[in-house]
C-alpha positions in Angstrom: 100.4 -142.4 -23.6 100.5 -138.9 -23.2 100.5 -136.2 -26.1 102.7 -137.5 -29.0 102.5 -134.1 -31.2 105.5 -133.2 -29.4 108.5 -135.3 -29.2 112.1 -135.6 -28.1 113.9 -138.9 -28.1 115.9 -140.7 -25.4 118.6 -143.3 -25.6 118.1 -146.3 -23.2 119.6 -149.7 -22.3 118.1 -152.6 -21.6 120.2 -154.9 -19.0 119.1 -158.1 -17.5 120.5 -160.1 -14.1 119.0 -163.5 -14.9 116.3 -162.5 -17.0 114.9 -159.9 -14.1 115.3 -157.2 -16.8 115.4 -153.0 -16.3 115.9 -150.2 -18.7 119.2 -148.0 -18.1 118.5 -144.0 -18.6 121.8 -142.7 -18.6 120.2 -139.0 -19.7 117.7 -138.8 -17.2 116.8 -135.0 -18.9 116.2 -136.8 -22.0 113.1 -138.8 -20.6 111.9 -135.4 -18.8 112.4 -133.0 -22.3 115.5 -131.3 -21.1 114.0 -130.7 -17.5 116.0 -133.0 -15.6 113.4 -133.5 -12.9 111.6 -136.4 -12.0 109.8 -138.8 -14.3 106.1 -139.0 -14.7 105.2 -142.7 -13.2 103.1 -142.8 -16.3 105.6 -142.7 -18.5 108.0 -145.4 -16.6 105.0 -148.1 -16.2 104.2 -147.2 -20.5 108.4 -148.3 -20.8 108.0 -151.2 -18.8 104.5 -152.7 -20.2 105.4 -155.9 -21.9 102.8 -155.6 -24.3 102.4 -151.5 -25.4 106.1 -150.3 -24.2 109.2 -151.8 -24.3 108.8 -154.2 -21.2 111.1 -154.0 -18.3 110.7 -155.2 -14.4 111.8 -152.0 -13.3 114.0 -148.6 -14.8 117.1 -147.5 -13.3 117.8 -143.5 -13.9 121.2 -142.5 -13.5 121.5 -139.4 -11.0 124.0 -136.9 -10.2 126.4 -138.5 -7.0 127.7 -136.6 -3.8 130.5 -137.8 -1.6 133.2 -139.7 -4.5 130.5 -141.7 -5.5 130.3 -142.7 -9.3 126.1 -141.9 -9.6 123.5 -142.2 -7.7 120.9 -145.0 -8.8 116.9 -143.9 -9.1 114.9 -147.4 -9.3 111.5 -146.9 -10.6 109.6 -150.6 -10.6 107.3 -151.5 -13.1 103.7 -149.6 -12.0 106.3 -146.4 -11.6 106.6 -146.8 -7.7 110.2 -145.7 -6.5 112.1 -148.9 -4.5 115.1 -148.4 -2.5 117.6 -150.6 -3.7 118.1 -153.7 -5.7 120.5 -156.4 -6.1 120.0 -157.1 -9.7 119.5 -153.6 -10.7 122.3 -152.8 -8.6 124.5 -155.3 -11.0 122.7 -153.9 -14.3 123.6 -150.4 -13.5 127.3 -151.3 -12.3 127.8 -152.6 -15.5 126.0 -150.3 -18.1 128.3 -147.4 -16.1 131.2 -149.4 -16.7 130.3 -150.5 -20.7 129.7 -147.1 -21.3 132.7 -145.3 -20.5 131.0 -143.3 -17.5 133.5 -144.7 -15.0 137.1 -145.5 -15.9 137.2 -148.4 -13.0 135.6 -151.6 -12.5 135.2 -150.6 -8.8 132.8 -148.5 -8.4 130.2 -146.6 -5.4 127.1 -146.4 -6.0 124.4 -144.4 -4.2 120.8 -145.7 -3.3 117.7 -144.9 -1.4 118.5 -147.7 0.6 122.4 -146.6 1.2 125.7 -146.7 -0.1 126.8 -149.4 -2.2 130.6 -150.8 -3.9 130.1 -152.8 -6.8 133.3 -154.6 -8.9 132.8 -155.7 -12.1 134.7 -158.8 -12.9 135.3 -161.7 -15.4 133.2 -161.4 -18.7 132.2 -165.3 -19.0 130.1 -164.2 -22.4 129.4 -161.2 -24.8 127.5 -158.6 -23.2 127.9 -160.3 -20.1 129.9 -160.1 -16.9 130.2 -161.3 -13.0 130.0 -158.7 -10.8 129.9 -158.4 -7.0 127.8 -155.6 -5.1 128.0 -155.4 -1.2 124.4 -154.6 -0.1 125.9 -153.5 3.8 124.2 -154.8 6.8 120.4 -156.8 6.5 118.6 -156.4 9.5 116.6 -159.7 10.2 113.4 -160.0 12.6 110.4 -162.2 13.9 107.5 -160.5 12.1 105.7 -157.9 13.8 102.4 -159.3 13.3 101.5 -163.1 12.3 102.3 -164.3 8.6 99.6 -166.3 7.6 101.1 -170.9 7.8 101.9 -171.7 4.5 101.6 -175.6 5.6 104.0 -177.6 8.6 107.0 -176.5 8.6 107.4 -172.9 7.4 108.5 -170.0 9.2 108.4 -166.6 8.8 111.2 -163.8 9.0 110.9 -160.0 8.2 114.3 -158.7 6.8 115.7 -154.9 6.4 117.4 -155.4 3.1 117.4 -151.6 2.3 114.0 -152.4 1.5 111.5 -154.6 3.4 111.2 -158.0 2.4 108.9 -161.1 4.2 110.9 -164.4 4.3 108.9 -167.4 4.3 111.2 -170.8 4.9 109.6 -174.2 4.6 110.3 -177.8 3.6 109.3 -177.7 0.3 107.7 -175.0 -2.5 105.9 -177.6 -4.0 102.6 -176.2 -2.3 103.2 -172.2 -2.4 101.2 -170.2 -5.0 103.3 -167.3 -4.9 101.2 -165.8 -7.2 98.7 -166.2 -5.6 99.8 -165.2 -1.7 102.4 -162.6 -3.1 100.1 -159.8 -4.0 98.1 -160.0 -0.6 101.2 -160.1 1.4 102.8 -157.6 -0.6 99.9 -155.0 0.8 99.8 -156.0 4.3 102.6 -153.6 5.4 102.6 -149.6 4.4 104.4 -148.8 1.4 104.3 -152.9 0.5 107.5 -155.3 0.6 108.9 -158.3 -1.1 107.8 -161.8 -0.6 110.0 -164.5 -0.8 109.2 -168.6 -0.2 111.9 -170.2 -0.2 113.4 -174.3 0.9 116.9 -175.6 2.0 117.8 -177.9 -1.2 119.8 -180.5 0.6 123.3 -179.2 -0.7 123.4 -175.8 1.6 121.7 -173.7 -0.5 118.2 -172.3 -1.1 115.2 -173.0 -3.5 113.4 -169.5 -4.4 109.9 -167.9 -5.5 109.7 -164.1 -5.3 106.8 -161.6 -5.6 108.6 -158.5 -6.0 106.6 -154.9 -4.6 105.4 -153.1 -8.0 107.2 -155.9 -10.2 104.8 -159.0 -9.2 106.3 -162.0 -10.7 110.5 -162.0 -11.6 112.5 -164.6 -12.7 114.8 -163.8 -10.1 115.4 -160.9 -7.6 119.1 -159.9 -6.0 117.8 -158.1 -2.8 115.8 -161.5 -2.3 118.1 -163.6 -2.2 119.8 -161.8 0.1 117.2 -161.5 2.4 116.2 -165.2 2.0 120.0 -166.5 3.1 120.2 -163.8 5.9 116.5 -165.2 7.2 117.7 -169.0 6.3 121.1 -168.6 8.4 119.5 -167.1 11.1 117.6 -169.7 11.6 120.1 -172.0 10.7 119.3 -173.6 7.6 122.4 -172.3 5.6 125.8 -171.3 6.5 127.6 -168.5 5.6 127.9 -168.6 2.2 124.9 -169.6 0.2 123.7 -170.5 -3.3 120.1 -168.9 -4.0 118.4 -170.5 -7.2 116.2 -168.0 -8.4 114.0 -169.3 -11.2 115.9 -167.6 -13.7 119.6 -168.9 -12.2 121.7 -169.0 -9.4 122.8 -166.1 -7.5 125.6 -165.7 -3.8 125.4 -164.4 -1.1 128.3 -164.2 1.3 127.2 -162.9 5.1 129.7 -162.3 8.0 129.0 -160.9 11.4 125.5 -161.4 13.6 122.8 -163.7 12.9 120.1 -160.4 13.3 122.7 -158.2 11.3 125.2 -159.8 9.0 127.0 -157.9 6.2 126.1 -158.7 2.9 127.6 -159.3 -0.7 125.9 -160.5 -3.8 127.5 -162.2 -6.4 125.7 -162.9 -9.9 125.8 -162.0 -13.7 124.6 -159.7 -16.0 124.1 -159.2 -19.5 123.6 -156.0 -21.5 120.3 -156.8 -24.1 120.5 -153.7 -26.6 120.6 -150.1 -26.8 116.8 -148.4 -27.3 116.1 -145.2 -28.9 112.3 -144.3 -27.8 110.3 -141.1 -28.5 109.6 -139.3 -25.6 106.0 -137.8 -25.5 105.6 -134.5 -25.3 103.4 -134.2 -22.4 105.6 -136.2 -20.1 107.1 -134.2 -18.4 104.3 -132.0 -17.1 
């Protein structure tokens, strides 16, 4: 990757919100060489291989805030793409400003691409590890604009505004969806790409949940999704308004108020801080 006669290192953390994992670059200069600009996608999608980096589902870069906010939050996913928000990375971020001393309070504002965003740290059920609570604003939820393919009787489709775009597909049972299979395609179909979520009522007012996240494929469990699945699910009125999502890797809330098309938003789940990475930084990566 790159030209290794040259090297500076960089300091990262590695965070996970049930086990969908991102690295934390407090410095961003330090992954840049001291230039402080923007981040080669090469280099993000070497940190996040599994197998020849240090394996991530996304990187979250920590950038200078305007307006009383505590930073503003880069997302890179994994093949280096930038995403607007996200509701585990959101959570990771919260808490590795917190853990590090960065911000004195456990409320915090956060800045996206997708908008601002309050996050409060709370109760620290294990090492590492604590609850926090993110409000993700107002979801904007919608018939699609053009026909999702039938996943079998049953299942309906819904297009959600999340911050980013997601596609909502609500059905009887997942016992029959191949999200890895249908993800990818349906991840391509609109410019720019989404997230693709199949999810089922289980019975006790909450949601079962299989995501295909844009740039991350397969996640054990994505925040924005579950938002986006509740928000689709109570609009069609599956769920009420408060709603367990379990996500493959756990169980995430989601608390919505206001309109069925455009309910406000918080997400409540854990997260867990993994260890602290030093990395060499090649030299060529920031040209």
């Amino acid at each position: 990757m790159g030209d290794w006669a040259v090297v500076t290192t960089a300091s990262l953390l590695k965070y996970h919100a049930l086990g969908n994992d991102f690295l934390v670059a407090l410095d961003a200069a330090a992954l840049t060489n001291g230039a402080g600009g923007e981040i080669p996608d090469e280099l993000v999608r070497w940190l996040c291989d599994r197998h020849r980096g240090i394996g991530a589902d996304g990187l979250v870069v920590a950038r200078p805030a305007s307006g009383g906010a505590a930073a503003a939050m880069e997302l890179r996913n994994a093949d280096g793409g930038r995403a607007e928000t996200s509701g585990n990375g959101l959570r990771c971020f919260a808490l590795a400003l917190v853990d590090s001393g960065a911000v004195a309070s456990t409320t915090l504002q956060i800045e996206t691409d997708g908008g601002p965003v309050r996050a409060v740290v709370g109760a620290r059920p294990a090492r590492g590890c604590a609850e926090i609570a993110v409000s993700m604003g107002t979801l904007h939820v919608s018939l699609p604009e053009r026909p999702a393919p039938v996943l079998g009787d049953g299942f309906e489709a819904r297009e959600v505004d999340a911050g980013n775009p997601h596609l909502v597909l609500m059905g009887p049972s997942l016992a029959t969806v191949d999200i890895k299979a249908i993800g990818p395609v349906l991840e391509q179909c609109v410019p720019g790409g989404r997230n693709v979520e199949a999810v089922s009522p289980d019975g006790h007012g909450g949601l079962d949940l299989v995501v295909w996240e844009r740039g991350a494929g397969l996640t054990e469990a994505c925040g924005s999704g579950s938002c986006a699945a509740a928000a689709a699910a109570r609009a069609s009125g599956l769920v009420g308004d408060r709603v367990q999502v379990r996500n493959p890797g756990g169980i995430l809330t989601v608390e919505l108020s206001g309109p069925l098309d455009e309910p406000d938003v918080t997400l409540s789940g854990p997260a867990c801080r993994v260890a602290r990475v030093v990395i060499e930084v090649p030299g060529g990566a920031a040209t």
